[in-house]
Backbone bond lengths (Angstrom), bond angles and torsions (degrees), N, CA, C in turn:
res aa  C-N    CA-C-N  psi(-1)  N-CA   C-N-CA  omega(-1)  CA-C   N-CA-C  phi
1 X - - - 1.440 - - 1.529 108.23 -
2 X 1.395 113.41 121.71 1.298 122.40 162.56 1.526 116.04 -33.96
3 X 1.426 130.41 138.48 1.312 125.61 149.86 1.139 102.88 -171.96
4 X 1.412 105.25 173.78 1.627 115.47 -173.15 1.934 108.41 -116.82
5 X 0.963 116.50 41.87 1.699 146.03 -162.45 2.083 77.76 -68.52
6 X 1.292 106.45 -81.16 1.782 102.58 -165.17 1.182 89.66 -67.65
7 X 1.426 149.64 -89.26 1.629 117.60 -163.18 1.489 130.95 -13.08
8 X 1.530 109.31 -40.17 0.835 102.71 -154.87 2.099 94.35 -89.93
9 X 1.343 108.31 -57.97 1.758 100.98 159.44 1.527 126.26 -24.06
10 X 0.972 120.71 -27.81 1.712 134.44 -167.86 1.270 103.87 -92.71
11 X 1.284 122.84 -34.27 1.614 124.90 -154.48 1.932 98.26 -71.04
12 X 1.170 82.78 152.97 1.391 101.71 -178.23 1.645 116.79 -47.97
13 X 1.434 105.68 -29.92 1.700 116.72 175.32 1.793 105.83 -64.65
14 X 1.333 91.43 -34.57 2.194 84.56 -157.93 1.898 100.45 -110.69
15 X 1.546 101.25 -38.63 1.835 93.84 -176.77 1.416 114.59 47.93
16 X 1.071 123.80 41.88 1.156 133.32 -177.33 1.421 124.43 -90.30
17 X 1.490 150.18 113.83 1.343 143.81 114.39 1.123 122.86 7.08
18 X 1.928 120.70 123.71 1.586 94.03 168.08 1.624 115.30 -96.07
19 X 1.071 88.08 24.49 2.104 89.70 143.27 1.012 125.88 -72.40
20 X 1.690 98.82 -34.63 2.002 88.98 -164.64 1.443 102.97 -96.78
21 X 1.816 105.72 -6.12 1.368 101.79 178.21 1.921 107.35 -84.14
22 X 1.053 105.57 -26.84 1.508 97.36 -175.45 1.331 115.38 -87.18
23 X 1.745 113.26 4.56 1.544 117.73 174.47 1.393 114.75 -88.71
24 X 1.889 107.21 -43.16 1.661 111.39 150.14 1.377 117.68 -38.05
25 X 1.287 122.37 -61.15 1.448 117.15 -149.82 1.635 104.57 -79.89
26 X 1.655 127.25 -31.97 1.192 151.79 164.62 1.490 97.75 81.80
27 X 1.769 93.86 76.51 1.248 126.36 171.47 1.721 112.59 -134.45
28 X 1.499 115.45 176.83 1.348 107.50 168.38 1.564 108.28 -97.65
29 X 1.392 111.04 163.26 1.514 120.67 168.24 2.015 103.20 -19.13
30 X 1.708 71.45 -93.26 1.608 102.96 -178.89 1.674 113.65 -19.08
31 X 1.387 121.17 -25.91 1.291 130.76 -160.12 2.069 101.72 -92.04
32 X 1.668 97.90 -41.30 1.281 114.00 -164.70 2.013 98.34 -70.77
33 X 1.366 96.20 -44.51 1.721 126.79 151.55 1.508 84.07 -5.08
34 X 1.907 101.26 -111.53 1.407 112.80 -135.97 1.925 91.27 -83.29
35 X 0.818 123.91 14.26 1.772 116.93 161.46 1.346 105.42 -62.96
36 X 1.792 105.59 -59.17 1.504 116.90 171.32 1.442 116.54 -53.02
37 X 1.021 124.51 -36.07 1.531 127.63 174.64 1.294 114.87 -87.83
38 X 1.285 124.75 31.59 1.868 139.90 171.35 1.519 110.86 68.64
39 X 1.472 125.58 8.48 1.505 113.46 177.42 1.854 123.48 -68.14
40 X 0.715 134.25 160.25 1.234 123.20 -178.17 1.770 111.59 -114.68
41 X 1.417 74.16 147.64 1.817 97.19 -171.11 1.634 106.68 -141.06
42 X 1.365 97.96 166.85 1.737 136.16 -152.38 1.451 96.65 -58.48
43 X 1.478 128.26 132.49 1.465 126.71 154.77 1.650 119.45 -41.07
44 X 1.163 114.01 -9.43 1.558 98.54 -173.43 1.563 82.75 -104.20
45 X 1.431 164.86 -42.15 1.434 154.24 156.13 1.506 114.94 -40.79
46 X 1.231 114.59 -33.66 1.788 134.14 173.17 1.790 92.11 -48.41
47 X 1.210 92.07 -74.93 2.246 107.76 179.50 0.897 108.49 -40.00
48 X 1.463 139.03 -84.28 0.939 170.26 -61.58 2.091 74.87 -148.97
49 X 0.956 133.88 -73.54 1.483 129.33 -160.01 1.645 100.09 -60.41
50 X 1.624 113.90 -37.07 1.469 121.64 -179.23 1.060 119.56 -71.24
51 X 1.568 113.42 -28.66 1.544 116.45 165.58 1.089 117.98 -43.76
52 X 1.598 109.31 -56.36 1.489 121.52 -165.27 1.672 109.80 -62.97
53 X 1.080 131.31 -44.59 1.161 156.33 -167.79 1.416 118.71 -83.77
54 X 1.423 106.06 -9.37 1.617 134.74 166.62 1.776 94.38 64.72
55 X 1.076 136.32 46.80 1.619 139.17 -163.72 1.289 122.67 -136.23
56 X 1.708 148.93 114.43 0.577 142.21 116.55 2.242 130.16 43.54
57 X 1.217 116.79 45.95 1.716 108.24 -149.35 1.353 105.56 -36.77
58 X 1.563 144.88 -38.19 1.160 124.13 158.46 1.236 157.46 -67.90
59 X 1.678 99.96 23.33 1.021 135.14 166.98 1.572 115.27 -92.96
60 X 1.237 112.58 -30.13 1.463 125.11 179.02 1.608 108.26 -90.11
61 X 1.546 106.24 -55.12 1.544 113.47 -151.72 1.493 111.90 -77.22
62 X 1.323 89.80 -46.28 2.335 104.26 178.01 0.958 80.71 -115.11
63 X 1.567 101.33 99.80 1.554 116.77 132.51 1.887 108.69 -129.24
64 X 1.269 107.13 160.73 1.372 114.97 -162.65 1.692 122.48 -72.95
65 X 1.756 103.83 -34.30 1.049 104.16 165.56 1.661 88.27 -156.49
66 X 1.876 105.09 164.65 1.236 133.11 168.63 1.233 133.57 -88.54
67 X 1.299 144.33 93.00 1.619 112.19 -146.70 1.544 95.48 -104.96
């Protein structure tokens, strides 16, 4: 699944680790991992990542392309 999950960790607003992102979301590394690498995961991790990120999840999750 397309998303913009590490853009959005990286950006100058959050600078984030996905340690500290998978400690927010109360996930493992490895998990925050293959999200970034297009695998797909559970609507309540979908929320839960948009929370953090103060966003909309279909703003993050379906999007069309990644650049």
């Amino acid at each position: 699944m397309d998303n913009i999950v590490k853009y959005l960790r990286r950006s100058q607003n959050f600078d984030m680790t996905q340690e500290e992102l998978a400690k927010e979301v109360g996930v493992s590394k490895a998990t925050i991992s293959s999200i970034e690498n297009g695998a797909d995961t559970s609507a309540r991790v979908m929320l839960k990542i948009a929370n953090v990120f103060d966003k909309d999840p279909r703003d993050i999750f379906f999007v069309d392309s990644v650049s």
